[in-house]
N, C-alpha and C positions, 0 to 999 in steps of 0.2 A: 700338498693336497690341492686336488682341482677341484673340490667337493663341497666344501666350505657354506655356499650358500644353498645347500640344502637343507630346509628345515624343517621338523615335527615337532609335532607335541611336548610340551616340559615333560618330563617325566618319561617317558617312552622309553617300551622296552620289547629287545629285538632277541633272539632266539637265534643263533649258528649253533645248525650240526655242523658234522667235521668239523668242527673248529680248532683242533690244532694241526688241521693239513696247510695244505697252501694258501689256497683259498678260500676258507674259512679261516683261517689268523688272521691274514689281512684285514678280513672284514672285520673282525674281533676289534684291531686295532685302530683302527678307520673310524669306528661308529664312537668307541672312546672318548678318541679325541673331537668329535662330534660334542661328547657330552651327554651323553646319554647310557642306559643302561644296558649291558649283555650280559644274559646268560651261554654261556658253550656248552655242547655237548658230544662227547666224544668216546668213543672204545679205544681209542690208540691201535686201530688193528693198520691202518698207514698212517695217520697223524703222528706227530713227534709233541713228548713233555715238552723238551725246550719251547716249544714253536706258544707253548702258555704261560707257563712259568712268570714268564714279565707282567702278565696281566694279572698275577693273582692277588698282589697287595691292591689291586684297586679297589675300594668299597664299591663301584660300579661295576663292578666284576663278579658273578657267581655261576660255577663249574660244576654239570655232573658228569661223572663217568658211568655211562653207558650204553648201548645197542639202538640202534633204530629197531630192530627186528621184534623189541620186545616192546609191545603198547606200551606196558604199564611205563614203562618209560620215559615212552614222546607223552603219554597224558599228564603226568608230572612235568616234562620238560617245558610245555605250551600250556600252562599253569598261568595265568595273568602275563600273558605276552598278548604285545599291538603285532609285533612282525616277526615271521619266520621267513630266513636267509635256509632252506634245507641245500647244502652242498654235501651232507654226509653220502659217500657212496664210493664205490668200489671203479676204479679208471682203467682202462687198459685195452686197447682193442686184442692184441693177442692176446693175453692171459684171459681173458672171457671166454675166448673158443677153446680152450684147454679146462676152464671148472664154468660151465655154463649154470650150472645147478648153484652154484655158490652167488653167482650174479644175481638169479632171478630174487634170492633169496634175500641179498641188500641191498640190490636197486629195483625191485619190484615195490616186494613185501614191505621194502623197509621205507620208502619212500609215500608209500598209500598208506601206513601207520601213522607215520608224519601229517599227512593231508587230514585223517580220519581224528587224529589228536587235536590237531588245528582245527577243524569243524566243528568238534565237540566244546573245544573252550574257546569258543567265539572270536579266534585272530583275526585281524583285519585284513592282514594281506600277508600269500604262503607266495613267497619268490624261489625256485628250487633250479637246478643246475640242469640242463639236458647239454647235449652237445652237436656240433656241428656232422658228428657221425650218423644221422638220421638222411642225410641226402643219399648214403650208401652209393649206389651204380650211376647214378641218375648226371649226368656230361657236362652237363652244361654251366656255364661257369658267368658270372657271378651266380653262388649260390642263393637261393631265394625261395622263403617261406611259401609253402603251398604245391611245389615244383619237388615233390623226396622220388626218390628211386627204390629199389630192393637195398634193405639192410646189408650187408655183408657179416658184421658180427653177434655175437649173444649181448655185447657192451651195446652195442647200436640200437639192438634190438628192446634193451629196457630202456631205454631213455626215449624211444618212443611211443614207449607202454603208459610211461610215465607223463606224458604231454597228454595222452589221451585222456587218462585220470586225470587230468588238470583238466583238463573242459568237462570231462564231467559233473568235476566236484566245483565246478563254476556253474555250469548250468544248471544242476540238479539240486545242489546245495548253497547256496549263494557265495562261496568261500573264493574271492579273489584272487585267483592263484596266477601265475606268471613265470613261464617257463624261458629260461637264457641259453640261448644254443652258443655255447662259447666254442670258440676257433682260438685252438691252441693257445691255452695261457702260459706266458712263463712270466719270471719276476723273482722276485729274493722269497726266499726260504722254501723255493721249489726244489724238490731232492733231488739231487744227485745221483743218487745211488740206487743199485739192483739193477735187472736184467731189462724191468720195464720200465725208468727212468724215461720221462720226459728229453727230447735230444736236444735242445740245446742247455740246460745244467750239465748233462751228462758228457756232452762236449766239453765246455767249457772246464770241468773237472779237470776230464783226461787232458787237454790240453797243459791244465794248471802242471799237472802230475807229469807231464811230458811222457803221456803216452799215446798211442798210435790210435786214433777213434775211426770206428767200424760205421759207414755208411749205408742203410739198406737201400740196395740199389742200386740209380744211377747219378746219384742226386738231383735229379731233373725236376723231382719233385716238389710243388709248389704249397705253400699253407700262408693261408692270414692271422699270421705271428700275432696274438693281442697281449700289450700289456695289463698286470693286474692291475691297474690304476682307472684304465676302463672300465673293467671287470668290478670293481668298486663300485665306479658311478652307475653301471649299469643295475645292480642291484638296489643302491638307494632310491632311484630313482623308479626303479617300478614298487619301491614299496610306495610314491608318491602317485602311481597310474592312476588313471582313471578307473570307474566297472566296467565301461564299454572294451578296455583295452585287456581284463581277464580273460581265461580260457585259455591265452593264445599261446603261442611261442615267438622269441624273437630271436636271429643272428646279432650276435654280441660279440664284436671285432672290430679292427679300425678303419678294413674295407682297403687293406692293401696285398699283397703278391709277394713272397720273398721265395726262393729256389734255394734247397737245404747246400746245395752245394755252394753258392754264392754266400750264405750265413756262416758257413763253415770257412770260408776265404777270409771273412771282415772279423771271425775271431780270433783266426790268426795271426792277422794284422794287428789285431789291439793290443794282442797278449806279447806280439814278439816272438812269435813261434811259427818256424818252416818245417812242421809234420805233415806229410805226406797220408792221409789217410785209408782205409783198408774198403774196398766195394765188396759189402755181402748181400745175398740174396733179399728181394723184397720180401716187406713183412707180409703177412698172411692177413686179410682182411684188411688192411690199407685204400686208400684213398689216393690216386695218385697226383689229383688237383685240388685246392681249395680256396674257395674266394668266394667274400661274404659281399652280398649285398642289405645294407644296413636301412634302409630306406627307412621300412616297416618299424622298427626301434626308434628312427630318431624322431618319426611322426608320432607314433601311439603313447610313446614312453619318454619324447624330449631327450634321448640319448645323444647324445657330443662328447664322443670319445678327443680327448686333446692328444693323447702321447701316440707318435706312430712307432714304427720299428726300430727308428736310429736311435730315438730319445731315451725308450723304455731299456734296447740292447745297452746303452751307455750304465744305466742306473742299476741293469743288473749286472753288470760286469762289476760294477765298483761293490757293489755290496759282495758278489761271491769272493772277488780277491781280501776282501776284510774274512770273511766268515768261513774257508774254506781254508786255513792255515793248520 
């Protein structure tokens, strides 16, 4: 843990939806071993049991199973909570442009329920998940807060519904909200599996499995790989923001450039495998540069991401070759 000497309140108690996806676990476990108390909450509609399970004998540990979408739920959920981590939401740039109506429905509704739950039982600070897909069209590279282009997706399209509801429910309502524009997380207990799978698990699988993995593209494509160990600090750390630093959104990445086909060469090399992979068509609503400028974050919110690309690719290679058997 890089995280360590972050400190709150004795007693403090922190709130992850999704909490058994990817990124809600981690936080789950993170805050833990912090010492401190979490509640999760979760539908399991992509989160996995396993990804809880471990956490449930801990007395600092208490789990509901259910929906963003349904108030009565988050007002229960945000019941004597200091901080909401909200990651609960639906991922996918493709799969949005094929059930649009289903997105607006968990990452609109479900995410302003959240906010409206949080407001109502007086949380101190709502930290919630946006993404790097808000810059949509917009060229220019490093990307940077203030500077978005036309969306491309329905997924793009809430998460910046969602930002806007964060400054409002900051200005309007005093509820310190704090929005994280992540750039591509991966890390252990990121899935694998299905048609939308995240691409480097989803490599690394087919690799394991020695089989033949499908490129969209030409792999010329660039993204700032962030590990979740960042993605951690990044969240604790705006639970500790200032007011002045609510409303806002920040790029939340290590503020480097890796080219999928170059990531695809080095996990080759790791694994011991000369697979030759398949070039298919770009995705639809894709991005085809991404590079975060972090400035904004590490001024407002004190963020100093440590792990860059080689560090975090080494710690997840070792965890999927344990956990992938």
């Amino acid at each position: 843990m890089r995280y360590e000497n972050i400190k709150f309140p004795e007693g403090s108690k922190f709130l992850v939806t999704g909490s058994a996806g990817f990124i809600g676990s981690n936080l789950v476990e993170a805050i833990l071993k912090l010492g401190y108390q979490v509640r999760g909450l979760d539908n399991f509609s992509t989160g996995k049991k396993e990804n809880v399970e471990e956490f449930l004998d801990n007395p600092s540990y208490e789990f509901i199973e259910g929906d963003i979408r349904d108030i009565e739920t988050c007002m229960k959920a945000c019941k004597g909570i200091d901080y909401v981590l909200n990651q609960a939401a639906w991922g996918s740039v493709p799969r949005s442009i094929e059930m649009p109506l289903f997105y607006e429905e968990v990452n609109i509704k479900g995410t302003l329920n959240m906010m409206e739950a949080a407001r109502q039982n007086n949380v101190q600070k709502f930290v919630y998940a946006s993404s790097s897909s808000v810059y949509g069209d917009e060229p220019n590279l490093p990307k940077k807060e203030g500077r978005e282009g036309n969306v491309l997706s329905p997924y793009s399209l809430t998460k910046k519904v969602n930002e806007e509801y964060g400054r409002l429910y900051s200005e309007l309502y005093g509820l310190d909200t704090y929005g994280l524009r992540y750039f591509n997380v991966f890390g252990r207990r990121q899935n694998p599996d299905g048609a939308y799978a995240a691409v480097i698990p989803k490599f690394i699988k087919q690799l394991l499995d020695n089989e033949q993995p499908t490129i969209n593209g030409d792999g010329k494509q660039s993204r700032d790989f962030t590990y979740i160990e960042n993605v951690i600090e990044a969240n604790l750390k705006a639970c500790k923001a200032s007011t002045e630093a609510a409303g806002k959104a920040y790029n939340i990445a290590f503020g480097g450039r890796e080219f999928l086909i170059d990531i695809y060469g080095q996990l080759c090399k790791a694994l011991g495998k000369e697979i030759q992979p398949i070039f298919g068509p770009d995705r639809l609503g894709d991005i085809k540069h991404s590079n975060a400028d972090i400035t904004k974050a590490r001024e407002m919110l004190h963020y100093n991401p440590k792990w860059n690309f080689e560090q975090g690719i080494f710690e997840a290679l070792e965890w999927y070759r344990e956990n992938l058997k």
